[in-house]
N, C-alpha and C positions, 0 to 999 in steps of 0.2 A: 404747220408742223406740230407734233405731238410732245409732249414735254410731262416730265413727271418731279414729283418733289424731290426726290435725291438731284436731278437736275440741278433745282433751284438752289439746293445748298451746295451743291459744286459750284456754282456761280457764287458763293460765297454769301448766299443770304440765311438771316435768322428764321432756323423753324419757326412757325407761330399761325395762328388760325385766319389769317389772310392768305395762306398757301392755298386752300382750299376753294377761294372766293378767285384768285389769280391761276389754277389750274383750269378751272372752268370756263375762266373768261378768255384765257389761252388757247384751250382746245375747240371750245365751243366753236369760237370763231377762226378756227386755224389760222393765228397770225403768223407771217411769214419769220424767220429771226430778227430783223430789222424792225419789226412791228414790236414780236417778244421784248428786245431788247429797251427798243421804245416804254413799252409798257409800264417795266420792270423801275424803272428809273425813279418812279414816285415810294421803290423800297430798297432803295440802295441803303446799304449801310452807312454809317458817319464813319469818316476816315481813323484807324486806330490811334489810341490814347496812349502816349508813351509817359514812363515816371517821370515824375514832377521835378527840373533843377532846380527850380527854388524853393524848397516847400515850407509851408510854414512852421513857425515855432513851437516848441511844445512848454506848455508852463507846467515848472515843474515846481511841485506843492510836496516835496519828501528829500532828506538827507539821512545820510548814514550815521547811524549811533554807534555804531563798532564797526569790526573788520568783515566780522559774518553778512552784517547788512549792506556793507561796502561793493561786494560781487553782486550780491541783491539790483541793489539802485543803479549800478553800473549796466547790468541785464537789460533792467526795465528800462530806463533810458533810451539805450541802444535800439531796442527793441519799437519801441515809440518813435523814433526817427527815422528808424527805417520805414514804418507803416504811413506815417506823414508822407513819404512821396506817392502815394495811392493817386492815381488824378482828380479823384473827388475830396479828398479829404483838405477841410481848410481852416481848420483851427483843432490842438488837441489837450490835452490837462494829464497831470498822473497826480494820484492823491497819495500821502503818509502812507497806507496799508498795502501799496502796489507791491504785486509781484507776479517772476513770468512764469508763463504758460506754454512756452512751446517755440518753436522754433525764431530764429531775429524776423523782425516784423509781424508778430502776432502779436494783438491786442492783449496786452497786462494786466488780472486781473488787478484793478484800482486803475485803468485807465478811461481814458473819456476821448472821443474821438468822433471830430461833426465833419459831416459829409454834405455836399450839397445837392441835391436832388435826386440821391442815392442809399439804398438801403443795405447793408452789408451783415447778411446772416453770421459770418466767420465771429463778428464783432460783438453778436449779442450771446453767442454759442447755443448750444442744445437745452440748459438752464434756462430757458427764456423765461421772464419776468422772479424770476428769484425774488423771495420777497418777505416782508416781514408785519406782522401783526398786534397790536395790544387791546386786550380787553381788560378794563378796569373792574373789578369785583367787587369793589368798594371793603368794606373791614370783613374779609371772610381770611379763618388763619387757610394760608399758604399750603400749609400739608392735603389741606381737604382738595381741594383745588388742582391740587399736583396728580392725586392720587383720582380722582374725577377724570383726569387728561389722561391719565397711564393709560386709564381703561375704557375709552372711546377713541384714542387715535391709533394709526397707523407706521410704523419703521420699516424698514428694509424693500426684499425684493416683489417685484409684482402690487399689484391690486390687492381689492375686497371679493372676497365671492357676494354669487349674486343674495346670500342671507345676511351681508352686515353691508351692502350698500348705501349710499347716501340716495335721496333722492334725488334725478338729476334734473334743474328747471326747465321747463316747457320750453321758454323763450331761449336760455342758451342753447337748448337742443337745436331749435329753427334755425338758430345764426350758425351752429357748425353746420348745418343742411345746407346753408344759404349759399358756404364757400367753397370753391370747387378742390381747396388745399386740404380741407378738413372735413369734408361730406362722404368719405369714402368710410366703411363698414369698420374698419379695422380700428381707425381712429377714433371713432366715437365709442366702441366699444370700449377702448382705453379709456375716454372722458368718462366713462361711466364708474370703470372698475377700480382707476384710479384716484378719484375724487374722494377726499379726506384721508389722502395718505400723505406722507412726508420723503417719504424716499432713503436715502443716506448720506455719506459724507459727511459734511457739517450742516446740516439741519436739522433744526432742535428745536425743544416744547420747550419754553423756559419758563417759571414761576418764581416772584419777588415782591417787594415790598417797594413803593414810592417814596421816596428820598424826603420829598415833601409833604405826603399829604398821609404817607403808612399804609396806603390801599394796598389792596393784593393786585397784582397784575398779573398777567399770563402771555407771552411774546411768543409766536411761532414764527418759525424761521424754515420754508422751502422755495419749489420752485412750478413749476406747468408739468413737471413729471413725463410722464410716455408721451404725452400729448404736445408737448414744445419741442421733446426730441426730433417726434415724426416729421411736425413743424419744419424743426432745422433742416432734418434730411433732405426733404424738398427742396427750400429754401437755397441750399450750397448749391446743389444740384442746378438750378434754375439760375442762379450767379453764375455759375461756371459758365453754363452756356453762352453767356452774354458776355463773359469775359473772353472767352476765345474768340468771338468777333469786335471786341471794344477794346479791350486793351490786355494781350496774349502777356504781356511783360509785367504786367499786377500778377502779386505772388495769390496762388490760388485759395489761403485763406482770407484773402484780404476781396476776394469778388463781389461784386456788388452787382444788385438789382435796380435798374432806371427804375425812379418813381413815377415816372410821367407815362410807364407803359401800361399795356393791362396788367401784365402779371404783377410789375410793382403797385398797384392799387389792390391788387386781388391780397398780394402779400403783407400788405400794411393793415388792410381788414384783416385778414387772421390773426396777426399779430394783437390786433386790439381784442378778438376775441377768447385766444389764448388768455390774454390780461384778465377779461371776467369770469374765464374759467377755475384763471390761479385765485381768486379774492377768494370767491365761492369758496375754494379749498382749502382757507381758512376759517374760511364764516362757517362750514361745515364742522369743526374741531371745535371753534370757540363754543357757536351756539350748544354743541353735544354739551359741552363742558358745564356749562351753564346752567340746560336742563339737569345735568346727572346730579350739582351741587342745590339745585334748587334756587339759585339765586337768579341777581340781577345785574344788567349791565350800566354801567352807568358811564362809562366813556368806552371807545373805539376808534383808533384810526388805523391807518396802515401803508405803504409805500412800499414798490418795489426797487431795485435796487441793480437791476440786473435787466436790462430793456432799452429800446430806441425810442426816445422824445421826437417828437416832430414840433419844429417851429416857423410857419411858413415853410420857403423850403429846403430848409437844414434842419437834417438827425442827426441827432446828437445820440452817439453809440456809451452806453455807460455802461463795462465791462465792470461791474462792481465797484458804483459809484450812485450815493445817495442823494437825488434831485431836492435841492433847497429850493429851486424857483417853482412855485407855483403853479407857472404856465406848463411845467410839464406833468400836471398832475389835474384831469378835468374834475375827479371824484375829492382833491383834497378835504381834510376833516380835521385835524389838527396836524401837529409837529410830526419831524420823523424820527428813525429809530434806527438807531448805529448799536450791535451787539459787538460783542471785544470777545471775550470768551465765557465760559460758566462760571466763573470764580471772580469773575468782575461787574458792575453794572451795565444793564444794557442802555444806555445815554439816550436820551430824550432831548433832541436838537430843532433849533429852526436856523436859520440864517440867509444872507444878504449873496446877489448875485454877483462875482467881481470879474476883472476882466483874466485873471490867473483861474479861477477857481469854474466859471465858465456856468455857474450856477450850478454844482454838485459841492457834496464832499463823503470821507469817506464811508464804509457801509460796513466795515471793522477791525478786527486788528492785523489780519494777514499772514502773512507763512514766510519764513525768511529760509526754509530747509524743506526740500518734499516730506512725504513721508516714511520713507523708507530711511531717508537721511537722520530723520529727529529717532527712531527705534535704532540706528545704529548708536545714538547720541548716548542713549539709556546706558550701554554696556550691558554688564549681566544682573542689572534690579531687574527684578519678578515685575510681571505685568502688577499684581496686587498691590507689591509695594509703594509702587511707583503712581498706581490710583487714590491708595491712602495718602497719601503723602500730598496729592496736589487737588482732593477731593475733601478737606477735614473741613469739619463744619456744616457744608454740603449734603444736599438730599439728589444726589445722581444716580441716573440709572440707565442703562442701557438696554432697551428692548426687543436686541436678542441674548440679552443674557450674560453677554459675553464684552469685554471691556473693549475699548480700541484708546488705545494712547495715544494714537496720533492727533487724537481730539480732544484731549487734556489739555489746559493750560501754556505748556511749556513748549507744544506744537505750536505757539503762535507769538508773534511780535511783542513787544514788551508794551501792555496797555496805556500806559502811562507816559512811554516817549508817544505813541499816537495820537492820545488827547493833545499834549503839546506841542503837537505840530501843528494838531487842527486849529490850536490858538494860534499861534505864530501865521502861518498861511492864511488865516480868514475863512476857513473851512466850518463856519458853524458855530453856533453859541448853544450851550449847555443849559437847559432849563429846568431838568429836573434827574434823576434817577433810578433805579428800577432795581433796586439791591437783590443781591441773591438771594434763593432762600433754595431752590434746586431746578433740575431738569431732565429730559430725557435727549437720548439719540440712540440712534439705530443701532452702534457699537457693531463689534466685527462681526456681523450677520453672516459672510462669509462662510465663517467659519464649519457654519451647518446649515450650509445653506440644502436646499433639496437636492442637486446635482450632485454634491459631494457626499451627502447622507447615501444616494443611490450608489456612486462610486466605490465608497467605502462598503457596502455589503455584497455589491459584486466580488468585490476583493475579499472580501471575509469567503464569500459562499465558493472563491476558486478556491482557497487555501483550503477550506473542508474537503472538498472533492479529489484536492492534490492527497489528503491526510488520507483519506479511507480507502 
């Protein structure tokens, strides 16, 4: 009998490139159905995955300071127990800085959540490897430094054209060639255009001085840009699949990728090479930096914060959660780096793996109000007023020019109950400091952006035509 792959998936099997090899060997030899059926038997799917009634506990490393934060931790909580009954997931953590993200049962950012043999795009989000940077200057003042950074890095929308490109390495080039996730035209062209930008939201060029030693420092703070998005895209895409035949009743941000199959081998190699893409896209900003001031480096490390660990065979999902243990870090170099916000130090931590803490802590201070919520907060203060006001002292800037409040100070957790939870909870030991002296972000880029700039002169150019 003849048989085709829509067949094969009516019979309730996983597309995948053994369809190809099982089509041939079907028809080739016209096996009768009893033969097919026969056949078929060595890819039967595993019987569906239903939610977990017992799932396990979640350690929770955060309490409410007030009434605001009260809804907050009640959310994220919530939200964590509910994703606990996933059928892979078998231990999870929420750090001080947690807050949610989306619908009960999505990952919190400050949540931590380890899976056993299973990789869960929903978990690490489109951010993948988010991450942070410090290059030591040693005694250069601060403002040279800052002003060095203005003017070799990148904010807002899109890439570099191809005249202010980074070079992009030989060898990262071959490894996105190499993966069948990341080798297609579209994506590398992003890795090209986008390498040494930053993006928006909250990532930021930071510039300050060491607590201890007075060095200048310079901390950037992004993520894998277009190139982890794409990443994701696939990623959920290729979850989903696997969840409508493994288990339909896991909510669909929470799908997950078998590690033991091809595609979850193929997916974990990308994800590592996303990983040397994001460093790169820092080392590209530092090193500019460095040449433009004519200096020298004398420390660097860096950690991302926003990525799946593998240990054996539990990943460990850290939705914005900073790896103290080592073993999830093969390139470690020194300590890691928790930023709170601009008007605070960015904390220079190591620390000890505990059985609450799960081997993270937090990655910084967190949001207890979106943002739309914290610009209701303002009332009627002037965006100005309200810059001055929580920017005094500060050399901030925003690289389109244009301010965003939701990225001030007051948009975020109260730094200092965070530190003291990080003490109380066992979240990291404090070893040095990064004092302010300023920074950049994107700022409401929005605002003019090209789309809008277009809009707005179509509009202008009807109003003339209606005029005359």
């Amino acid at each position: 009998m003849k048989i085709t792959g829509k067949e094969l998936v009516e019979r309730g099997f996983q597309p995948g490139k053994w369809f190809a090899e099982a089509l041939e060997y079907i028809n080739t030899n016209n096996l009768s159905e009893q033969e097919v059926a026969k056949y078929l038997e060595q890819h039967q799917p595993e019987p569906m995955l239903d939610l977990l009634d017992n799932p396990a506990t979640v350690n929770i490393n955060i309490k409410a300071e007030n009434d605001l934060e009260k809804e907050n931790v009640e959310k994220v909580i919530s939200s964590m127990k509910t994703l606990m009954k996933t059928p892979t997931i078998v231990d999870g953590s929420i750090m001080p800085d947690a807050c949610p993200t989306g619908p009960d049962g999505t990952i919190p950012v400050g949540g931590v959540a380890v899976a056993k043999n299973a990789i869960h795009p929903g978990m690490h989000s489109a951010d993948i490897c988010c991450s942070v940077m410090l290059t030591d200057f040693g005694k250069v003042d601060p403002k040279i430094v800052l002003d060095a950074a203005h003017s070799v890095t990148h904010f807002g929308y899109g890439g570099r054209d191809r005249n202010s490109q980074f070079r992009f390495p030989k060898a990262l080039l071959e490894a996105f060639e190499s993966n069948e996730y990341l080798n297609d035209k579209q994506t590398i062209s992003v890795a090209r255009s986008h390498l040494g930008t930053q993006g928006d939201g909250n990532h930021f060029l930071f510039v300050g001085k060491s607590k201890k030693t007075g060095n200048t420092m310079m901390v950037t703070h992004h993520g894998s840009r277009g190139v982890g998005a794409r990443l994701f895209k696939k990623g959920m895409t290729i979850a989903d699949r696997f969840r409508r035949t493994i288990s339909k009743g896991t909510l669909k941000q929470n799908a997950w990728i078998p590690f033991d199959t091809e595609e979850g081998k193929t997916y974990w190699a990308a994800l590592q090479i996303v990983r040397e893409w994001t460093k790169q896209n820092h080392v590209c900003i530092h090193d500019a930096t460095m040449e433009a001031i004519g200096g020298t480096v004398e420390n660097r490390y860096w950690n991302e914060h926003n990525f799946v660990f593998k240990d054996g065979d539990l990943f460990y999902h850290a939705k914005g959660a900073t790896p103290l243990d080592s073993k999830f870090m093969p390139d470690i170099t020194g300590p890691r780096l928790i930023p709170l916000n601009m008007a605070e130090p960015v904390l220079i931590v190591e620390g000890e793996t505990t059985a609450s803490n799960l081997g993270f802590a937090p990655h910084g201070a967190g949001r207890n109000m979106s943002r739309s919520a914290h610009r209701r907060s303002k009332g009627e203060q002037t965006i100005e007023s309200i810059f001055e006001e929580e920017t005094k002292g500060l050399d901030v800037r925003f690289f389109s020019n244009e301010i965003d409040i939701t990225e001030l100070p007051s948009a975020y957790k109260n730094a200092e109950a965070v530190r003291n939870q990080m003490a109380e909870y066992g979240l990291g030991k404090v070893i040095d400091e990064v004092l302010p002296y300023g920074s950049i972000m994107a700022g409401d880029w929005q605002k003019n952006a090209p789309w809008k700039k277009r809009k707005r002169k179509r509009g202008n150019t009807s109003s003339e035509n209606k005029n005359a």
